[in-house]
OpenMM code with the backbone's topology and positions (N, CA, C; nanometers):
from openmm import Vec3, app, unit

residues = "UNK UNK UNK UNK UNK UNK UNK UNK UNK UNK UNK UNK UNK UNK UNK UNK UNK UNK UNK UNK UNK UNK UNK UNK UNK UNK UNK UNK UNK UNK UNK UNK UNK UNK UNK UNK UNK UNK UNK UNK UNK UNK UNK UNK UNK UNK UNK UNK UNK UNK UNK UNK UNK UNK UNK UNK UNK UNK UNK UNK UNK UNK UNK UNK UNK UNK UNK UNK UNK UNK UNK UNK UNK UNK UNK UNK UNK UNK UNK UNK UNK UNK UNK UNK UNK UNK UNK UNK UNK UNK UNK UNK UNK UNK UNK UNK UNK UNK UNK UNK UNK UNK UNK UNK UNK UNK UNK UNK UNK UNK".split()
positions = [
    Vec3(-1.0470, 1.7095, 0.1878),
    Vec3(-0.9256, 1.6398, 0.1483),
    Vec3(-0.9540, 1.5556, 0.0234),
    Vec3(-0.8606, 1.5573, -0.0531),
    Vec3(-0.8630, 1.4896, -0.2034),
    Vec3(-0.8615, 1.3423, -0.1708),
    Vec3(-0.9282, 1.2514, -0.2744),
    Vec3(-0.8868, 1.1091, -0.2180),
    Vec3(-0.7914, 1.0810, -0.2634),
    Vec3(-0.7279, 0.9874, -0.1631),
    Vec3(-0.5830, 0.9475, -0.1932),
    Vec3(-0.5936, 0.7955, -0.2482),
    Vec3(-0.4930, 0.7735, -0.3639),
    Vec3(-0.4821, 0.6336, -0.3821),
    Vec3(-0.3620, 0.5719, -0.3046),
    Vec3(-0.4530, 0.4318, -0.2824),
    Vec3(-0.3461, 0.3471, -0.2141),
    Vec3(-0.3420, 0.2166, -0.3028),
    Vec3(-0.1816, 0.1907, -0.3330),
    Vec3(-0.1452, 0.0487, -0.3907),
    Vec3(-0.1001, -0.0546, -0.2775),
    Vec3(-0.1470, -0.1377, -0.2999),
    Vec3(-0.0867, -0.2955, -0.2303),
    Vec3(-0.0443, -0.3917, -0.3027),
    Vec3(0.0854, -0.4306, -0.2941),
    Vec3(0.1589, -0.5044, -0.4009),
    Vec3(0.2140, -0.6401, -0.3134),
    Vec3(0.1272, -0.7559, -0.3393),
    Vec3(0.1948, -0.9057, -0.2809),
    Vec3(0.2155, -0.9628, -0.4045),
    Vec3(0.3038, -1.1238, -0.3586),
    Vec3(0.3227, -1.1834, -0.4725),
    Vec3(0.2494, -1.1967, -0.5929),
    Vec3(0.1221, -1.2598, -0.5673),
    Vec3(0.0010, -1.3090, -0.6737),
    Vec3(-0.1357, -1.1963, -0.6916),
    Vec3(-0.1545, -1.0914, -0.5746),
    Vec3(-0.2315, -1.0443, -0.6158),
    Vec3(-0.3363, -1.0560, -0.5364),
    Vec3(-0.3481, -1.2032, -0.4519),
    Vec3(-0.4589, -1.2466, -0.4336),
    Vec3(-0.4810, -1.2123, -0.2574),
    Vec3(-0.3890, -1.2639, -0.1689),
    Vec3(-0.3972, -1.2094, -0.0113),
    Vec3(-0.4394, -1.0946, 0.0128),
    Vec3(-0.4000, -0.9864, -0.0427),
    Vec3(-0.4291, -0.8556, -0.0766),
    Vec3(-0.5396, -0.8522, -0.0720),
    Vec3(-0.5896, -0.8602, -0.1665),
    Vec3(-0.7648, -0.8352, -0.2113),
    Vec3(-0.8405, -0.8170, -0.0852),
    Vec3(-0.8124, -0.8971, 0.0099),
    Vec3(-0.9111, -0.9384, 0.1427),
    Vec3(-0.8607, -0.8003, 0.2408),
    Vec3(-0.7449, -0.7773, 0.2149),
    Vec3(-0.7300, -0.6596, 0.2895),
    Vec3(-0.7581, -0.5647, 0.2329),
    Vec3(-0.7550, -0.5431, 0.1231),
    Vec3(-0.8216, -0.3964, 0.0681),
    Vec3(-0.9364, -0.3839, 0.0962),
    Vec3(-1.0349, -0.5110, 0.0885),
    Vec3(-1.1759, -0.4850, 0.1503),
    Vec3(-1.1800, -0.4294, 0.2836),
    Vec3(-1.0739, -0.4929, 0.3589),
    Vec3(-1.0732, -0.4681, 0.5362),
    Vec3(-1.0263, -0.3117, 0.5488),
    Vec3(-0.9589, -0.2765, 0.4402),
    Vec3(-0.9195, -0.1260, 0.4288),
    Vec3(-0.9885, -0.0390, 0.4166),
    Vec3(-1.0803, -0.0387, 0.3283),
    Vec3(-1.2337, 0.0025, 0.2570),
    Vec3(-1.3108, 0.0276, 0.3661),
    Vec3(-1.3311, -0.0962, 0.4091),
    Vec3(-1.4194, -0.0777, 0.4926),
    Vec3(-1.3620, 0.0083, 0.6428),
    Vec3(-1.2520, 0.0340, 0.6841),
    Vec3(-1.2368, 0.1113, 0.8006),
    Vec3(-1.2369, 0.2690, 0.7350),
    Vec3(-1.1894, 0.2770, 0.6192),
    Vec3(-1.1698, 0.3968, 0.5826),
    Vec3(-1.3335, 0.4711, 0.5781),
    Vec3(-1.4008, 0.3596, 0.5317),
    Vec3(-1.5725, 0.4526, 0.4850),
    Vec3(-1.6637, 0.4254, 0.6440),
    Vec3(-1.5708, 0.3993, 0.7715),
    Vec3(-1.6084, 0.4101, 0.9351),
    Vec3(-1.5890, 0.5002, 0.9194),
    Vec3(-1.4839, 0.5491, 0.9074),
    Vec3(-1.3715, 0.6693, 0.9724),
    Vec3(-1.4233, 0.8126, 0.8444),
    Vec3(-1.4821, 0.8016, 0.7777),
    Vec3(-1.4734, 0.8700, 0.6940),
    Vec3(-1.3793, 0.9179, 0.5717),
    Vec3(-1.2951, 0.8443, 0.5288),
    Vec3(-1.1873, 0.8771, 0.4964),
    Vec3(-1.1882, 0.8895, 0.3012),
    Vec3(-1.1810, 0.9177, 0.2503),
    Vec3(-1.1741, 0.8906, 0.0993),
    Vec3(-1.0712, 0.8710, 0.0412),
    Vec3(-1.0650, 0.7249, -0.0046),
    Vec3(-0.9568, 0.6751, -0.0655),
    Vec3(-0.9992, 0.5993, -0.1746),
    Vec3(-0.8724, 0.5196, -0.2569),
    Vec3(-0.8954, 0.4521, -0.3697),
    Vec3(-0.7910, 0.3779, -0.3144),
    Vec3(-0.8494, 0.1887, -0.2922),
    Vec3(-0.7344, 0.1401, -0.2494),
    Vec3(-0.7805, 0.0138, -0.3157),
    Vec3(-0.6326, -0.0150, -0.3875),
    Vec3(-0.6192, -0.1502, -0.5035),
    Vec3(-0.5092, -0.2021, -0.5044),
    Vec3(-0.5069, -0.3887, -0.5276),
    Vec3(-0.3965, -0.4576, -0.4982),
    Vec3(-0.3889, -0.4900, -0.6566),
    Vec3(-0.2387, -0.5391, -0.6629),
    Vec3(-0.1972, -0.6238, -0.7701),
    Vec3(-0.0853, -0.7154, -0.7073),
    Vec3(-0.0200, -0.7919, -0.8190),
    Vec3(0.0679, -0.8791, -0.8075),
    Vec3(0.1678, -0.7931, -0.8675),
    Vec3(0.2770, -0.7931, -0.7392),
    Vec3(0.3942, -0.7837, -0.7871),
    Vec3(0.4753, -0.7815, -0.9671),
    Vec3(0.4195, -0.9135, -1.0357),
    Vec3(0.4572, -0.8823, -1.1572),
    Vec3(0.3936, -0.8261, -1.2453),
    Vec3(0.2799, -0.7256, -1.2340),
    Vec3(0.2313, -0.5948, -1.2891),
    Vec3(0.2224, -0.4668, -1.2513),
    Vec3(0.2892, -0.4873, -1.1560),
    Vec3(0.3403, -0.3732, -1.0252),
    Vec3(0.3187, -0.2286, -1.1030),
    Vec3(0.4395, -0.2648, -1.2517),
    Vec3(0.4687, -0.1331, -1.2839),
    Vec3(0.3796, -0.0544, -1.3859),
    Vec3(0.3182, -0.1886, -1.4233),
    Vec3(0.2103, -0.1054, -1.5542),
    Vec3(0.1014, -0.0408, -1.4490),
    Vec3(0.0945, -0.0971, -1.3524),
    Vec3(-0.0599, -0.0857, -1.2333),
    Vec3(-0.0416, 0.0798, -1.1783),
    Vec3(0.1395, 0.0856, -1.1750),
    Vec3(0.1887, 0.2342, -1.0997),
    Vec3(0.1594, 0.3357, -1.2164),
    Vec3(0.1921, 0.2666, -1.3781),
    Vec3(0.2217, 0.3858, -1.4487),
    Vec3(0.0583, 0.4096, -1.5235),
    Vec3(-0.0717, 0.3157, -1.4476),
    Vec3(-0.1866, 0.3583, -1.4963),
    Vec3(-0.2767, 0.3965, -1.4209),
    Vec3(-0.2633, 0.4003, -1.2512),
    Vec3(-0.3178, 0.4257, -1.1289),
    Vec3(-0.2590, 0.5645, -1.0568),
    Vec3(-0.1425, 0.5708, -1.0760),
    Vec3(-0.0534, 0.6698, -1.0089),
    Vec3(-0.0756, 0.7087, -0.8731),
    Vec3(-0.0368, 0.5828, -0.7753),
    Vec3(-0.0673, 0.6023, -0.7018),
    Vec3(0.0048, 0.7201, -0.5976),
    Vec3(-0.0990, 0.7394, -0.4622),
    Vec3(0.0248, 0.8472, -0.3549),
    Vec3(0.1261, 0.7867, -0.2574),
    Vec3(0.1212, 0.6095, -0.2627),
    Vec3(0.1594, 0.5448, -0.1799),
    Vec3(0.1987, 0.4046, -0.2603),
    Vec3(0.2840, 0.3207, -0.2625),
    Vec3(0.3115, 0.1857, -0.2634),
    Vec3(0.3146, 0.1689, -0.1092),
    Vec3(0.2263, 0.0202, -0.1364),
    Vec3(0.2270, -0.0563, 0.0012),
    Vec3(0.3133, -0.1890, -0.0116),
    Vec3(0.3662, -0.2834, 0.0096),
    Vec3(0.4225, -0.3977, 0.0019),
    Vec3(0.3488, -0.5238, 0.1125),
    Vec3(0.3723, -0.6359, 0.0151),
    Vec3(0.2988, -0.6995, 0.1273),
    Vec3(0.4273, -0.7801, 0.1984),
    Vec3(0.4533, -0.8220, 0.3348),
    Vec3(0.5820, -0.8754, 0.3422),
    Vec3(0.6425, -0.9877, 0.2849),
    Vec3(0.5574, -1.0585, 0.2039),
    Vec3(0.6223, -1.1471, 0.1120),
    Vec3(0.7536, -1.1023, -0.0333),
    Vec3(0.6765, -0.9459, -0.0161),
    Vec3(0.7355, -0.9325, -0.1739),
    Vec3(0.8526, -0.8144, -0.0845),
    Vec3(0.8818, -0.7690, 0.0410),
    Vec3(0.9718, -0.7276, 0.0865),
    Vec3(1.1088, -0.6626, 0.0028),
    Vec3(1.0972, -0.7759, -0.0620),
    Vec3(1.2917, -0.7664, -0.1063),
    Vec3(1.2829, -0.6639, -0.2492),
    Vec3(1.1410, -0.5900, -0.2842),
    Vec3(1.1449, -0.5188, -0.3659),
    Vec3(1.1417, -0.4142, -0.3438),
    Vec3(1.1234, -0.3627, -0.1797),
    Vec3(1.1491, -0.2256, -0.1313),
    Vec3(1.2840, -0.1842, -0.1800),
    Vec3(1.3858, -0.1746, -0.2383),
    Vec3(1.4756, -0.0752, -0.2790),
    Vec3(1.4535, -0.0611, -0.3972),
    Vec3(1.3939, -0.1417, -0.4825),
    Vec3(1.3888, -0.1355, -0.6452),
    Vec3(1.2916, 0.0011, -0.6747),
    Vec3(1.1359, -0.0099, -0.5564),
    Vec3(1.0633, 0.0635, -0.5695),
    Vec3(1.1183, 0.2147, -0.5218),
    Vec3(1.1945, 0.1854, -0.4333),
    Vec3(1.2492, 0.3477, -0.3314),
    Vec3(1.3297, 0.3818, -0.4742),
    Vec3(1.4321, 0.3615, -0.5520),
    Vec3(1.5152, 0.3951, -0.6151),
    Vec3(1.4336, 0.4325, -0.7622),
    Vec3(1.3422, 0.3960, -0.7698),
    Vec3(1.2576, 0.3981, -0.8892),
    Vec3(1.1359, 0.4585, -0.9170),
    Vec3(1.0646, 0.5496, -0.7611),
    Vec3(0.9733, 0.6019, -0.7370),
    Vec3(1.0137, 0.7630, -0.6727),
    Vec3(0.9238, 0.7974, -0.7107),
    Vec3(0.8958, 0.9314, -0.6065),
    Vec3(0.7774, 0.9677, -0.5156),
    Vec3(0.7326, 0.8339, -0.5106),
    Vec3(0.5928, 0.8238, -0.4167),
    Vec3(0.6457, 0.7714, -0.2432),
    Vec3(0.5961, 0.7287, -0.1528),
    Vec3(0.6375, 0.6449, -0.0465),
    Vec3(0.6153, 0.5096, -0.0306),
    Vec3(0.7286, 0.4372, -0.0248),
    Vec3(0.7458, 0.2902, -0.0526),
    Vec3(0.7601, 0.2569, 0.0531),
    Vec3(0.6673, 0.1518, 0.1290),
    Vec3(0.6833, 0.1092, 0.2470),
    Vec3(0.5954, -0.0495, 0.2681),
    Vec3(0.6773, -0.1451, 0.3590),
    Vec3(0.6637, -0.2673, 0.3647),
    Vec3(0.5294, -0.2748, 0.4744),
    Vec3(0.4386, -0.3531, 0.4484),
    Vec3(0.3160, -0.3425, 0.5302),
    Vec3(0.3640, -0.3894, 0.6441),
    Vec3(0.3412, -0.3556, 0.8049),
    Vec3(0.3472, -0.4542, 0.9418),
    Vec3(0.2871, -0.6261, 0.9070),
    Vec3(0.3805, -0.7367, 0.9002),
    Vec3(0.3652, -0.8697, 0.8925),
    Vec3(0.2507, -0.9236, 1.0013),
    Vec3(0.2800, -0.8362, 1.1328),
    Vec3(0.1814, -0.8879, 1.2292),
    Vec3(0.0140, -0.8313, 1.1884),
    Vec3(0.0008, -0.7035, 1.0726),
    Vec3(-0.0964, -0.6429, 1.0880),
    Vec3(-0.1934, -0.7061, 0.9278),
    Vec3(-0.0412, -0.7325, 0.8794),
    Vec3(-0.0674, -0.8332, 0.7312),
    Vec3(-0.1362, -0.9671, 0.7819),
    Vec3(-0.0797, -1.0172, 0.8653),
    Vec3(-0.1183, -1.1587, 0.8954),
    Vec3(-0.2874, -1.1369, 0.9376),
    Vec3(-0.2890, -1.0786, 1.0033),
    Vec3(-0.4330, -1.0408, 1.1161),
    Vec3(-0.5135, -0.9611, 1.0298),
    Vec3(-0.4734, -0.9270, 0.8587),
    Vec3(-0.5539, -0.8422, 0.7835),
    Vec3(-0.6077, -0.7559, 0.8895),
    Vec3(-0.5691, -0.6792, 0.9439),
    Vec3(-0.5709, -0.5542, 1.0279),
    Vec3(-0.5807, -0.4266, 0.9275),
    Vec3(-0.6972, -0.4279, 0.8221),
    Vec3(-0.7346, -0.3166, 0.7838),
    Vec3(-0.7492, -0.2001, 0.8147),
    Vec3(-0.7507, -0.1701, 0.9763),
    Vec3(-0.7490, -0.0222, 1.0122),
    Vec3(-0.6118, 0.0457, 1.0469),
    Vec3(-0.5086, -0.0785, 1.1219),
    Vec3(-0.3430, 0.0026, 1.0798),
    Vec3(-0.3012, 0.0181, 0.9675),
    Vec3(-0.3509, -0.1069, 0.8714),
    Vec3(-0.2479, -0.0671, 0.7124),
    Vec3(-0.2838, 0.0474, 0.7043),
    Vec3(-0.4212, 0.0486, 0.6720),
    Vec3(-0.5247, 0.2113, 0.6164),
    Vec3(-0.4228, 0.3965, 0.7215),
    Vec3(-0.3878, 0.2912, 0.7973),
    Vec3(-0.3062, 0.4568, 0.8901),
    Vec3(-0.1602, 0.4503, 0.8398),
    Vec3(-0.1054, 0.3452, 0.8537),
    Vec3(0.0539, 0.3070, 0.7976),
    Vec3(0.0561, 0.3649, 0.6337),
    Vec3(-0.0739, 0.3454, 0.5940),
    Vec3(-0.0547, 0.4404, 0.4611),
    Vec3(-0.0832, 0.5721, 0.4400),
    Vec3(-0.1596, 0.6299, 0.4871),
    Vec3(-0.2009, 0.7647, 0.5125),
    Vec3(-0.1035, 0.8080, 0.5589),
    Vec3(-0.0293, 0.7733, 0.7110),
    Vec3(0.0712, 0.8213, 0.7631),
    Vec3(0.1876, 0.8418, 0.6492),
    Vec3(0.2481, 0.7295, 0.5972),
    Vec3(0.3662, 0.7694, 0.4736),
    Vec3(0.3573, 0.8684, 0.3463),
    Vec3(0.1852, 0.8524, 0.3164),
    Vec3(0.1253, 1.0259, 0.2385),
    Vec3(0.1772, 1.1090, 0.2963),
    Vec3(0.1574, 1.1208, 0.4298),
    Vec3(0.1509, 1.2289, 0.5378),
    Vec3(0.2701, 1.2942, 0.5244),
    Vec3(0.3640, 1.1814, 0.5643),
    Vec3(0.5451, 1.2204, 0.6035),
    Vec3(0.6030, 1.2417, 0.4518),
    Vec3(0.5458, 1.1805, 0.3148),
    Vec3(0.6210, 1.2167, 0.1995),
    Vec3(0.7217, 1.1362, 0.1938),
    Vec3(0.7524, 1.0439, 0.3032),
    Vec3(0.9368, 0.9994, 0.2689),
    Vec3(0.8705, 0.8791, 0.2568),
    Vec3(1.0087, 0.7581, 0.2284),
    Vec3(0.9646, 0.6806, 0.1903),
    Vec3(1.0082, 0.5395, 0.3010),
    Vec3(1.0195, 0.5965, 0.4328),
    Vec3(1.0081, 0.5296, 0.5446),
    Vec3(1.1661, 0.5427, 0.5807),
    Vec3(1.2243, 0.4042, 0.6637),
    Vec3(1.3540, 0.3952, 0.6661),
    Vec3(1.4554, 0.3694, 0.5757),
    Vec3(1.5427, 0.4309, 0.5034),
    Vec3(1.6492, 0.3728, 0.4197),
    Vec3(1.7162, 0.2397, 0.4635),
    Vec3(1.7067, 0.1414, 0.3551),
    Vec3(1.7663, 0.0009, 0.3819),
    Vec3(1.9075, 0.0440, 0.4107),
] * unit.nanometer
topology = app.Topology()
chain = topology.addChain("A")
for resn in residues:
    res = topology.addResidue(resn, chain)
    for name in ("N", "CA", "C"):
        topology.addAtom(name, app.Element.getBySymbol(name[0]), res)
């Protein structure tokens, strides 16, 4: 399997970071090959149009940009679990994103 990139997009950039490590690290348990990198929301788009990623992730702070991204992407745009965000639960995000690769869509329509 090809590695897949994964984006994570919170306000500043910075909460993120700690979960991409927690991501990293379940993915290279599990075997998995990925490329997974956060930014801040307000470089979102240069980060999409120089990474290209297979997935936008959202962190639930920046929430209210899931339709901008669904209407503006052809990748899968989906809001991270808050309970799994909070608990940096690196091994559901890492499936919650794979899974939306998986399905191609871009979760539930608002």
């Amino acid at each position: 399997m090809a590695e897949k990139k994964i984006m994570l997009v919170c306000a500043a950039g910075m909460s993120t970071s700690m979960l991409v490590a927690r991501m990293q690290k379940a993915a290279e348990k599990d075997g998995i090959e990925v490329n997974i990198f956060a930014t801040a929301a307000s470089d979102a788009d240069n980060k999409l149009a120089e990474e290209k990623p297979d997935v936008l992730m959202l962190g639930p702070q920046v929430r209210y940009l899931e339709g901008q991204f669904k209407k503006d992407l052809d990748i899968p745009v989906d809001v991270i679990n808050m309970q799994d965000y909070g608990l940096m639960n690196g091994e559901k995000v890492l499936k919650a994103s794979l899974k939306a690769i998986a399905d191609g869509k871009q979760g539930e329509e608002a």
